[in-house]
C-alpha positions, 0 to 999 in steps of 0.5 A: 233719258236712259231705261226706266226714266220717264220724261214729259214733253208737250204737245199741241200747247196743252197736252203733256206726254210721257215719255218711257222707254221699254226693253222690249217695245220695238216701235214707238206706241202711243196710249190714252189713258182711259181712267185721266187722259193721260198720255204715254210715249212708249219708246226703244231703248234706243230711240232717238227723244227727238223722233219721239216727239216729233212722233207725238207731234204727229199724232196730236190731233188723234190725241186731242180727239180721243182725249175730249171723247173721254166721260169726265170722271164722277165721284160716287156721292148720295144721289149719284146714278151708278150703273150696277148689272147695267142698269143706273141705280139711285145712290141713296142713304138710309136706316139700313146696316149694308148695302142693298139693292132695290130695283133702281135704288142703291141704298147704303148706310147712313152717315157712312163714306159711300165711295168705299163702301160700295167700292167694296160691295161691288167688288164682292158682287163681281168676285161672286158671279165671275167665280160662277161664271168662270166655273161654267166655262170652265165645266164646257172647256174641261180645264181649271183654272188656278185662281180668281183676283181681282184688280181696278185695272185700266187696260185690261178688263182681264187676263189670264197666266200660263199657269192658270191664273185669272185676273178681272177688273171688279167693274165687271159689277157694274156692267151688264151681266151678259158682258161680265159673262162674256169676259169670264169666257174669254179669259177662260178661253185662253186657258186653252189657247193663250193668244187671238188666234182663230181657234181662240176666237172658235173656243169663244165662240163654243163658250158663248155664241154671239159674243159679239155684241158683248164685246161691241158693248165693252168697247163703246161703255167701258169708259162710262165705268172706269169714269167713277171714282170712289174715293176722293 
């Protein structure tokens, strides 16, 4: 296995383990993807194949725990509950030509594919209020920023660039509005300090106080959103 090949290992029986070497990794990491269970080994480049899987063999109960933990993924069908702002809302088709919002309800065209379609209503939806919202922010910190994309990311709720760039995933939308906020303040935060260092946490903090809880919720459901599937 030599810089950018991959190779699969099992662990514990029944658990695969890919194995990828990095150029800048320093020691080898283990990490659980939030999206499938799946399971990557980053090594050195010199790291020894051996070490690594008695690595991962060290880990397996870790593994098998937090990959049973996991939501089991849910494919967004007519009568699906999907969480819209945090709240569970009733997919349902009916004589309507958009999408529309209706207390606990989500209705959605008839004899349309409804995971598309609300895949990109949602995505509009999260656009729209972090734009607002990063324009907030960004009005208290007294910098802008470059530019909102938008991604369906697995690691990252968000990110921002040395040049401005801020990047969010579009299930912010589903969340509660205070947690989408809560991210928006800190990507826009890192416009001033890019790390996690105590004057980072205080601009977080000046941007929105009592963010804890935001983020508290982020690490308890974030699963619960990144479960959903929209297309089969």
């Amino acid at each position: 296995m030599t810089g950018g090949d991959a190779a699969i290992i099992v662990v514990d029986g029944d658990i695969p383990v890919t194995l990828r070497r990095h150029a800048r990794a320093r020691r080898m990491t283990l990490r659980v993807s939030r999206s499938d269970g799946g399971v990557v080994l980053t090594m050195p480049l010199r790291a020894d194949p051996a070490a690594a899987r008695a690595f991962a063999v060290s880990r397996a109960g870790w593994l098998r725990q937090t990959r049973s933990a996991m939501p089991v993924p849910r494919t967004v069908v007519p009568g699906s509950a999907l969480p819209v702002e945090g709240r569970d809302r009733i997919v349902t088709p009916g004589p309507v030509r958009t999408v529309a919002l209706d207390a606990d309800v989500l209705m959605v065209p008839d004899h349309r594919p409804v995971g598309p379609l609300l895949e990109a209503w949602l995505k509009h939806r999260a656009r729209d209020r972090l734009a607002a919202a990063c324009d907030r922010h960004v009005a208290v910190l007294g910098r802008g920023f470059a530019a909102i994309t938008l991604r369906d990311t697995r690691s990252r709720w968000g990110s921002c660039t040395h040049d401005g760039r801020l990047m969010f995933s579009w299930r912010l939308a589903m969340a509660p509005p205070a947690v989408l906020d809560y991210v928006a303040a800190h990507e826009v935060a890192h416009l001033a300090h890019m790390d996690h260092s105590p004057r980072f946490w205080g601009e977080v903090e000046r941007l929105l106080p009592e963010h804890a809880a935001h983020r508290a919720w982020l690490r308890r459901h974030g699963g619960d959103l990144l479960c959903w599937r929209f297309r089969d």
